[in-house]
C-alpha positions as CSV (number, residue, x, y, z in Angstrom):
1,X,15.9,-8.0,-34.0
2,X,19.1,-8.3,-32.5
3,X,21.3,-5.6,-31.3
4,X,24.5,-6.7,-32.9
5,X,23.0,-6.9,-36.4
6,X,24.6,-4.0,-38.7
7,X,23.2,-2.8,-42.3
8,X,25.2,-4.5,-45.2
9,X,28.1,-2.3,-46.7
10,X,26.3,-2.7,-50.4
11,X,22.8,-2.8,-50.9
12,X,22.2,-5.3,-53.6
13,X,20.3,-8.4,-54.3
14,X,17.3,-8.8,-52.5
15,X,17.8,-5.0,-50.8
16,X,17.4,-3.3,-54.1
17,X,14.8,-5.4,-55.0
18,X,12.5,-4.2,-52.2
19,X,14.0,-0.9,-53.1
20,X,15.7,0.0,-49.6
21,X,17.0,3.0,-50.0
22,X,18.3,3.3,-46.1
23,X,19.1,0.8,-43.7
24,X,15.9,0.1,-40.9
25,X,16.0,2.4,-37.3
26,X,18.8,1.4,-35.3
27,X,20.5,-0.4,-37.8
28,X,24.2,0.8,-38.6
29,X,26.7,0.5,-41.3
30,X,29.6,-1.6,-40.0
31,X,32.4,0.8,-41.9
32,X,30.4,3.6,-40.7
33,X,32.7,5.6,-38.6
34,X,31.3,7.8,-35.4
35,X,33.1,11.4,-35.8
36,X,31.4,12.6,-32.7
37,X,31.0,11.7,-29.4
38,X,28.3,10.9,-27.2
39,X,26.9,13.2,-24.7
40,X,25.0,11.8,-21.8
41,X,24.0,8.7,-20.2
42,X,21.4,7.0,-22.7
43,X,19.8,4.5,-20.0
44,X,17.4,3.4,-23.0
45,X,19.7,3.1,-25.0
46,X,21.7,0.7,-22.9
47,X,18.5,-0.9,-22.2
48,X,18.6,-2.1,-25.6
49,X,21.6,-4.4,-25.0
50,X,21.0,-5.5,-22.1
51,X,20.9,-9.1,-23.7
52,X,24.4,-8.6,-24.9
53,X,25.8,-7.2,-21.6
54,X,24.5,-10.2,-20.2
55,X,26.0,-12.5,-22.7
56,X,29.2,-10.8,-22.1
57,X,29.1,-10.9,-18.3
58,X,28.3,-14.9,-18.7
59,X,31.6,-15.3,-20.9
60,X,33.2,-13.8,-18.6
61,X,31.9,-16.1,-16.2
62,X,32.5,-19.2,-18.2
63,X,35.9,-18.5,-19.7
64,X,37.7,-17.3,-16.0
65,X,37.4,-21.3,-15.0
66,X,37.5,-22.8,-18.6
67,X,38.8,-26.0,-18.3
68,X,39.8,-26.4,-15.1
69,X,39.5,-29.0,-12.6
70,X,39.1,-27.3,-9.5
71,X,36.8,-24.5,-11.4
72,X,34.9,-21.8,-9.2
73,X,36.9,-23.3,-6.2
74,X,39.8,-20.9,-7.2
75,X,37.9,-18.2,-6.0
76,X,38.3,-18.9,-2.9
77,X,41.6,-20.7,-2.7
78,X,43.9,-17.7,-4.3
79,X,42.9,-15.5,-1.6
80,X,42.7,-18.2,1.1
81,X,46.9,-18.7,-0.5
82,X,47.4,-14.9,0.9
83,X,45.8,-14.8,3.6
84,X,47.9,-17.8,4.6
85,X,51.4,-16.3,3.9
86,X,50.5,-12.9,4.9
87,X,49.0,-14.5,8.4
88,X,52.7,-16.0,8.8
89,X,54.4,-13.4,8.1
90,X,53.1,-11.0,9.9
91,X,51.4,-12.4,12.7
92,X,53.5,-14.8,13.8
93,X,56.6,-13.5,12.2
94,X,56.7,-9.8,13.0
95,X,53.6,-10.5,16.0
96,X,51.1,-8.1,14.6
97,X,48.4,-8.2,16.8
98,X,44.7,-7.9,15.6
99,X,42.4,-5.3,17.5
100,X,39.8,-6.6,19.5
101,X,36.3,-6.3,17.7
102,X,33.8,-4.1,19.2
103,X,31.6,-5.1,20.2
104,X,31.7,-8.7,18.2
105,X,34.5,-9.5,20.9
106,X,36.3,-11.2,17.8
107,X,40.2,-11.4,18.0
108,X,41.6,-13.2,14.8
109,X,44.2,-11.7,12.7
110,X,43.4,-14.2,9.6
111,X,39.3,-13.1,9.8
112,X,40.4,-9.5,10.1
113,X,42.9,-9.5,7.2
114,X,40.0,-11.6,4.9
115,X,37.0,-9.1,5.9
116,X,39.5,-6.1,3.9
117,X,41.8,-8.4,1.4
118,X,38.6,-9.8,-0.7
119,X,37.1,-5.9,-1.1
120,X,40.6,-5.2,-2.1
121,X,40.8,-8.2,-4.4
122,X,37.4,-7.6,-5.8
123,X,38.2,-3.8,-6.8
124,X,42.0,-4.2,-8.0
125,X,41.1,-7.3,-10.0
126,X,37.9,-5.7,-11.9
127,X,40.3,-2.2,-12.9
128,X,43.4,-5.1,-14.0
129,X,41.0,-7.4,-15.6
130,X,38.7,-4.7,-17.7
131,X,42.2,-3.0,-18.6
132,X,42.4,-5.4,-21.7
133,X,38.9,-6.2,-22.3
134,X,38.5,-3.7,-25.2
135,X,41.6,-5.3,-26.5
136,X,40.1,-9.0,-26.3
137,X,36.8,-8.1,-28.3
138,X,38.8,-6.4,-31.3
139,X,36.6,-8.2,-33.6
140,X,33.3,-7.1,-32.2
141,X,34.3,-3.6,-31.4
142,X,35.0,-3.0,-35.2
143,X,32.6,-5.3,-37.0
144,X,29.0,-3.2,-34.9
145,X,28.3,-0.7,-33.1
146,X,27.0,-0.9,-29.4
147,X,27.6,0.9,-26.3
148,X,31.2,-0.1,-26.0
149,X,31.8,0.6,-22.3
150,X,29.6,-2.4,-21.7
151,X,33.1,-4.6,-22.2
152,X,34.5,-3.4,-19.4
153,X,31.1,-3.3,-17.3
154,X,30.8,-6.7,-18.2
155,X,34.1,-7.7,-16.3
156,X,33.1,-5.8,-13.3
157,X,29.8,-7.6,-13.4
158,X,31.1,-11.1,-13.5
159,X,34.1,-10.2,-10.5
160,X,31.1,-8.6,-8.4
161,X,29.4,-12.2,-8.8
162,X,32.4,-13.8,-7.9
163,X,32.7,-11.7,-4.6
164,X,29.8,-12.3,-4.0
165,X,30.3,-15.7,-3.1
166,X,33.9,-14.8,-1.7
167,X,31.9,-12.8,0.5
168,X,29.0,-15.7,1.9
169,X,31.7,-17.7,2.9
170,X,33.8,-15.4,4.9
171,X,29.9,-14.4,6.8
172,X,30.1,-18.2,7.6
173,X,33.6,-18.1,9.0
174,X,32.9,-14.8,10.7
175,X,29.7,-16.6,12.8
176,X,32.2,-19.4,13.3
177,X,34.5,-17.2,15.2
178,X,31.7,-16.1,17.4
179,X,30.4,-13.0,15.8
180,X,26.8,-13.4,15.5
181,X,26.0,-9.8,14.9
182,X,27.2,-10.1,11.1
183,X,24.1,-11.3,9.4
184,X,22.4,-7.9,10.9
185,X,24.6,-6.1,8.5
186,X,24.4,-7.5,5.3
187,X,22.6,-5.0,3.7
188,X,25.2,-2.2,4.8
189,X,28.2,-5.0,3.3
190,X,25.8,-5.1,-0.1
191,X,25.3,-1.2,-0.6
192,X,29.1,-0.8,0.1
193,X,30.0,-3.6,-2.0
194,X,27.3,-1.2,-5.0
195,X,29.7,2.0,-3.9
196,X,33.2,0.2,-4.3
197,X,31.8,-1.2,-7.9
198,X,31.2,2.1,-8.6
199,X,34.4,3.0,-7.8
200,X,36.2,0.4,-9.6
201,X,34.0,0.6,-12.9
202,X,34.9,5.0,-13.3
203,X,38.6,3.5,-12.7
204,X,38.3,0.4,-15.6
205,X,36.6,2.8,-18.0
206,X,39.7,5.1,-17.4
207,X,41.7,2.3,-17.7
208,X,40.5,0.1,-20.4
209,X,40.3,2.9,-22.8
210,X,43.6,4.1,-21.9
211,X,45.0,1.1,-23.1
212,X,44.0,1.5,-26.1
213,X,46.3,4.3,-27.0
214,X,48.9,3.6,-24.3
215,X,50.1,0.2,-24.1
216,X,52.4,1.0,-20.9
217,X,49.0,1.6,-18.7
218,X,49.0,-1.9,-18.3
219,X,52.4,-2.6,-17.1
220,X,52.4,0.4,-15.1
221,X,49.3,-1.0,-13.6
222,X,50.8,-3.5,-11.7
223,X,53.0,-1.6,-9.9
224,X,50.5,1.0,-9.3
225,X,47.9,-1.4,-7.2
226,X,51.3,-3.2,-5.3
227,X,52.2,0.1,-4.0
228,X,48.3,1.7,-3.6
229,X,47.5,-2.0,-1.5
230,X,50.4,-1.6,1.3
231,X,49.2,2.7,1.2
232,X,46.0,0.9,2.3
233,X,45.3,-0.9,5.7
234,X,44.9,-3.9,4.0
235,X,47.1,-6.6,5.4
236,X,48.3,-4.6,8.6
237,X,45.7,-3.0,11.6
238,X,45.0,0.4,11.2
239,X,46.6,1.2,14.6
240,X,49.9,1.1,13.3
241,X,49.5,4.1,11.1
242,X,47.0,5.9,12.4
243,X,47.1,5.0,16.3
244,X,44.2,3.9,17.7
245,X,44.0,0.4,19.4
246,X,46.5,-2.0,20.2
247,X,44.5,-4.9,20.4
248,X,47.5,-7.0,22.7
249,X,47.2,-4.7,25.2
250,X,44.2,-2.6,24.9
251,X,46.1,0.9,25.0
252,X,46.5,3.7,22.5
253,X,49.1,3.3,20.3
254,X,51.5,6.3,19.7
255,X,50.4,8.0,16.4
256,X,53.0,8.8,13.5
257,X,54.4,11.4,11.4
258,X,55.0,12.2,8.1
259,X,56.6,15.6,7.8
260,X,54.0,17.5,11.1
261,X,50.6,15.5,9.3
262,X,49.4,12.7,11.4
263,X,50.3,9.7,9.3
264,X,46.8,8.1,9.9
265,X,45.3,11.3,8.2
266,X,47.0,11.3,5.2
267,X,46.2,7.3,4.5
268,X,42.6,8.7,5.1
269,X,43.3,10.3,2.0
270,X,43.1,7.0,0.0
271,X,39.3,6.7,-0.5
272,X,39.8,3.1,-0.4
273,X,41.0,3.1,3.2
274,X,38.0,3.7,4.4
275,X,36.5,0.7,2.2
276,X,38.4,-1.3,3.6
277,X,37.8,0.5,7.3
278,X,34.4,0.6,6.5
279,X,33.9,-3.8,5.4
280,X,36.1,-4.4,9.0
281,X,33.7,-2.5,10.9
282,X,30.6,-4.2,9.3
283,X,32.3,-7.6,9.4
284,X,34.9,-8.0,12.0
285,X,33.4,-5.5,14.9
286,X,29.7,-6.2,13.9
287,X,28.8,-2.5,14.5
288,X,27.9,0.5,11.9
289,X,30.3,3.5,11.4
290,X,30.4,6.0,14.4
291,X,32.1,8.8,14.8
292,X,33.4,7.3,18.6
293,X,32.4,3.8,20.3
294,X,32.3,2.3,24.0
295,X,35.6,0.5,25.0
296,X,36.2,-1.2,28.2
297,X,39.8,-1.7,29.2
298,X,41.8,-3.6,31.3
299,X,44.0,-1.6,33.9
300,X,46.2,-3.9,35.9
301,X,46.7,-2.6,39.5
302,X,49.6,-3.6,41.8
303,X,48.4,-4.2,45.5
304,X,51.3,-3.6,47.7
305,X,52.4,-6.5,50.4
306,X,50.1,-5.9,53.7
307,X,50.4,-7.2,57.3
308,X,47.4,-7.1,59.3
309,X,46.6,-8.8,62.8
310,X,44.3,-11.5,63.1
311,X,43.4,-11.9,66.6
312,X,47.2,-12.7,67.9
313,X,48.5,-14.2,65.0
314,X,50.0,-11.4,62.3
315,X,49.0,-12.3,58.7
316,X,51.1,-10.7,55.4
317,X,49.2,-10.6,52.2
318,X,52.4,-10.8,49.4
319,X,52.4,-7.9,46.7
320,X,49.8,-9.1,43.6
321,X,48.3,-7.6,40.9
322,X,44.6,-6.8,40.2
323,X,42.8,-6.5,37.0
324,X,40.2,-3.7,36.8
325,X,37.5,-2.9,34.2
326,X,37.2,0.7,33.2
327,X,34.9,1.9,30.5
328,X,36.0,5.0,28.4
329,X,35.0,6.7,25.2
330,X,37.2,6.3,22.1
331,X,37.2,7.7,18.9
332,X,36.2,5.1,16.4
333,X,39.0,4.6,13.3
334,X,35.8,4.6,10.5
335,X,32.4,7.3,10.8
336,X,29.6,8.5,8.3
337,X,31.8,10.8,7.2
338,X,34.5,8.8,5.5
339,X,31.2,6.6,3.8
340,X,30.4,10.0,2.5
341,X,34.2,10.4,1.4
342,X,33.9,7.4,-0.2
343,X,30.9,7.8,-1.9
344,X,31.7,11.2,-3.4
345,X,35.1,9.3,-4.7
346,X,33.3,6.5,-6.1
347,X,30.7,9.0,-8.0
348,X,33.1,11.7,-9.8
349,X,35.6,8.3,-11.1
350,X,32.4,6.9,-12.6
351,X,31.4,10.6,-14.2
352,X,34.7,11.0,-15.3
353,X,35.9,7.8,-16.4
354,X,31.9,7.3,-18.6
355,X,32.7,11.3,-20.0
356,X,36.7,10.2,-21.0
357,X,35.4,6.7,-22.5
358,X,32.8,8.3,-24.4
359,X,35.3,11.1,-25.8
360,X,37.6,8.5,-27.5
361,X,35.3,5.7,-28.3
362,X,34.5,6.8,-31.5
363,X,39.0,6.4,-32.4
364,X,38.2,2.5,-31.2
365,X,37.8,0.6,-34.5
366,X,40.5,2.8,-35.9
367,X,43.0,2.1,-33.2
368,X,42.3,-1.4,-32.4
């Protein structure tokens, strides 16, 4: 029996004949109205549609690249677009210079701007795209019941496939750079990929249901993720906020400040700079958060000009410079700490945003 079917608004004909008197377990009357709202997290209950949540996640799918030439190969060429214009302007404009990896030893400004633009991508453009899917499915929302905040699950679903491959491409291009230490942490890039999901699901269920009653979420929307992208250390080092590394010359920056707070600390306060933190470290310095990490620098020394006597003959060394290796301790800019941060974030906007979707999903089909 499928999970969309619904009782018939009269029972006549062959109903009455059988003398039904009530419509079969499960079965719902489609201009039967739900008054109350759920309580809870029914997983056998979505269980039961898990046929339809993966019918909606393949739409999804399908319909993204409908008729297009180029197909799943925009994937990869939108954010390829950015990190093209963003790599000229502001590393060879403005001459940002990307830290040094440690210990992958990579120094590539375009591979360190990917490894935090396609987690950003991924969780902006799974809250933007879910905002209207409850809009979209109009029909379906009013003519059967189901779980509805499988709609916007569904997006999420099909843009975590999607970064998925964004994702095994960038590993490629990451080895190619010299970084063979990123396959070892795959599985730490997969459970953060699970924990920014999370994150962005709480936010689309808020979002998406929002909608619904306010139409201006969506436009305000837009601005909202421009400004919360450049509040996170997305296209720009994290040194330049919140000191650390200068990867050009391998000394502390200076750090900033924002009215006596360390400017560093109060972008730490944007759970999604330590995503992004947290995918560089994994990908671009091929090591797992720590609260500090090894760093060798390079300490140029000035040898004076020296005369010295060689048998009769006098000898003059001119004045040079000298290039010594010294190994120090350094904070490190992500720890265990902020992945707890993080975590905690991504849990209480998944409670909250499944609690406010289930308070006002029973005003859907009258407000749609």
């Amino acid at each position: 029996m499928s999970a969309l079917q619904t009782w018939p608004d009269e029972h006549t004909g062959a109903g009455q004949a059988a003398g039904a008197g009530s419509p079969p377990s499960g079965w719902r009357s489609r201009r039967a109205k739900t008054t109350t709202a759920r309580s809870g997290v029914s997983f056998h209950e979505y269980g039961q549609y898990r046929e339809l949540f993966y019918n909606l996640t393949l739409r999804e799918l399908r319909s993204k690249y409908k008729r297009s030439v180029i197909g799943w190969g925009w994937s990869m060429i939108n954010p390829l677009a950015n990190m093209a214009v963003y790599t000229i302007v502001f590393s060879v404009l403005l001459k940002t210079t990307p830290p040094e990896g440690v210990p992958s030893g990579v120094h590539n400004y375009a591979i360190m701007l990917l490894a935090g633009m396609l987690p950003w991508a991924f969780f902006s453009g799974s809250v933007m795209e879910s905002m209207g899917s409850l809009l979209g499915n109009q029909n379906l929302i009013q003519k059967t019941y189901f779980p509805r905040e499988l709609i916007p699950a569904s997006t999420v679903a099909s843009k975590i496939i999607s970064h998925l491959i964004e994702m095994g491409l960038l590993m490629v291009a990451v080895i190619g750079f010299g970084n063979w230490r990123a396959p070892l942490f795959i599985p730490g890039v997969l459970v953060l990929m699970a924990v920014v999901a999370a994150f962005a699901l709480g936010l689309a269920l808020l979002f998406s249901i929002g909608n619904v009653f306010y139409r201006d979420i969506q436009h305000f929307s837009g601005i909202l993720f421009f400004i919360w992208m450049f509040l996170t250390p997305v296209v720009y080092p994290f040194y330049i906020v919140g000191g650390g590394l200068n990867g050009s010359t391998g000394a502390f920056s200076l750090p900033r400040h924002l009215g006596g707070l360390s400017l560093g600390s109060v972008f730490k306060l944007n759970p999604m700079t330590d995503a992004v933190l947290l995918f560089q470290q994994l990908i671009y310095n091929g090591s797992l958060p720590s609260s500090s990490h090894v760093q060798i620098f390079k300490i140029p020394v000035a040898v004076p000009t020296m005369t010295f006597r060689v048998g009769r003959q006098l000898k003059t060394v001119p004045a040079h410079t000298v290039v010594q290796h010294v190994a120090a301790l350094v904070q490190a800019n992500v720890s265990w700490g902020d992945f707890g941060y993080l975590v905690f974030w991504a849990v209480a906007a998944l409670a909250i945003g499944l609690a406010v979707f289930r308070k006002y999903e029973p005003r859907l089909p009258e407000e749609l």
